[in-house]
C-alpha positions in Angstrom: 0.0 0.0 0.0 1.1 3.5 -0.8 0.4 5.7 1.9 0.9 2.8 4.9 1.6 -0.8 5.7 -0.9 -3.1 6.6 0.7 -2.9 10.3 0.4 0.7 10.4 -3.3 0.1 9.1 -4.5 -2.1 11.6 -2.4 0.1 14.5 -5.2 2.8 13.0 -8.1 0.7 13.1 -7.0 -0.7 16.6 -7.2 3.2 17.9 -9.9 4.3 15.7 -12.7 5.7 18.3 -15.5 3.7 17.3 -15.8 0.0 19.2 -16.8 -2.2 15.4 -12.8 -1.1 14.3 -11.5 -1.9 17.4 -12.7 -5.2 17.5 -12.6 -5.8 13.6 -10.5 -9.1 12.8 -7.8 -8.6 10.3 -6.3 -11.0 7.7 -2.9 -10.2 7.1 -1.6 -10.6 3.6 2.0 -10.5 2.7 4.9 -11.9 0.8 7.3 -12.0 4.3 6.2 -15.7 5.5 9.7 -16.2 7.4 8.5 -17.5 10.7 9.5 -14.4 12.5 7.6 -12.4 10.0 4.5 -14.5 10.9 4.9 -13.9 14.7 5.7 -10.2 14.5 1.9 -10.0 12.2 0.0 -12.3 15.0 1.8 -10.4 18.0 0.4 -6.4 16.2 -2.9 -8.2 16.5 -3.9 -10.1 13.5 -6.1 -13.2 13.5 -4.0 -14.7 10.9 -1.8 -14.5 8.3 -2.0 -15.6 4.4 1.0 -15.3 1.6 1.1 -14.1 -1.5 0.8 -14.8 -4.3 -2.7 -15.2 -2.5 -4.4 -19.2 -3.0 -8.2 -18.3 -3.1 -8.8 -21.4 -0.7 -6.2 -20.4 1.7 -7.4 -17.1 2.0 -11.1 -18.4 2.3 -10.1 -20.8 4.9 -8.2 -18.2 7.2 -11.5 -15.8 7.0 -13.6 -19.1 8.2 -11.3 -19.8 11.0 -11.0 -16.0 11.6 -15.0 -15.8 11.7 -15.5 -19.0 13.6 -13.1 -18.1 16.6 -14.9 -14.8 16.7 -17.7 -13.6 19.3 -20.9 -13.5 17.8 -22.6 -10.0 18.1 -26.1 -9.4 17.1 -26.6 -6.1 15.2 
């Protein structure tokens, strides 16, 4: 991304003032897969990480798991 990094993006969102942002789980997606890579994206507060070049699958597995571990909150 241009203007920030997606750690940088979700520090903002994490900080925003409004509670739904705050509690938003993100999918980080990146071409640094090194283990410590991995850690550092999980330990900024990501519910999990996917590599690039992005498998449709992968990504759609993560976003279930993501979703499934998450509280339910009716609207």
């Amino acid at each position: 991304m241009p203007e920030m990094d997606g750690l940088e993006t979700l520090r903002r969102l994490r900080t925003a003032s409004d509670s739904l942002n705050r509690a938003t789980p993100a999918v980080a997606l990146t071409a640094k897969i090194a283990p410590e890579d991995i850690a550092s994206y999980l330990q900024a507060g990501f519910a999990s990480v996917s590599a690039k070049p992005i498998n449709v699958a992968d990504l759609a597995s993560a976003i279930a798991r993501v979703l499934a571990e998450r509280p339910r909150v009716d609207a």
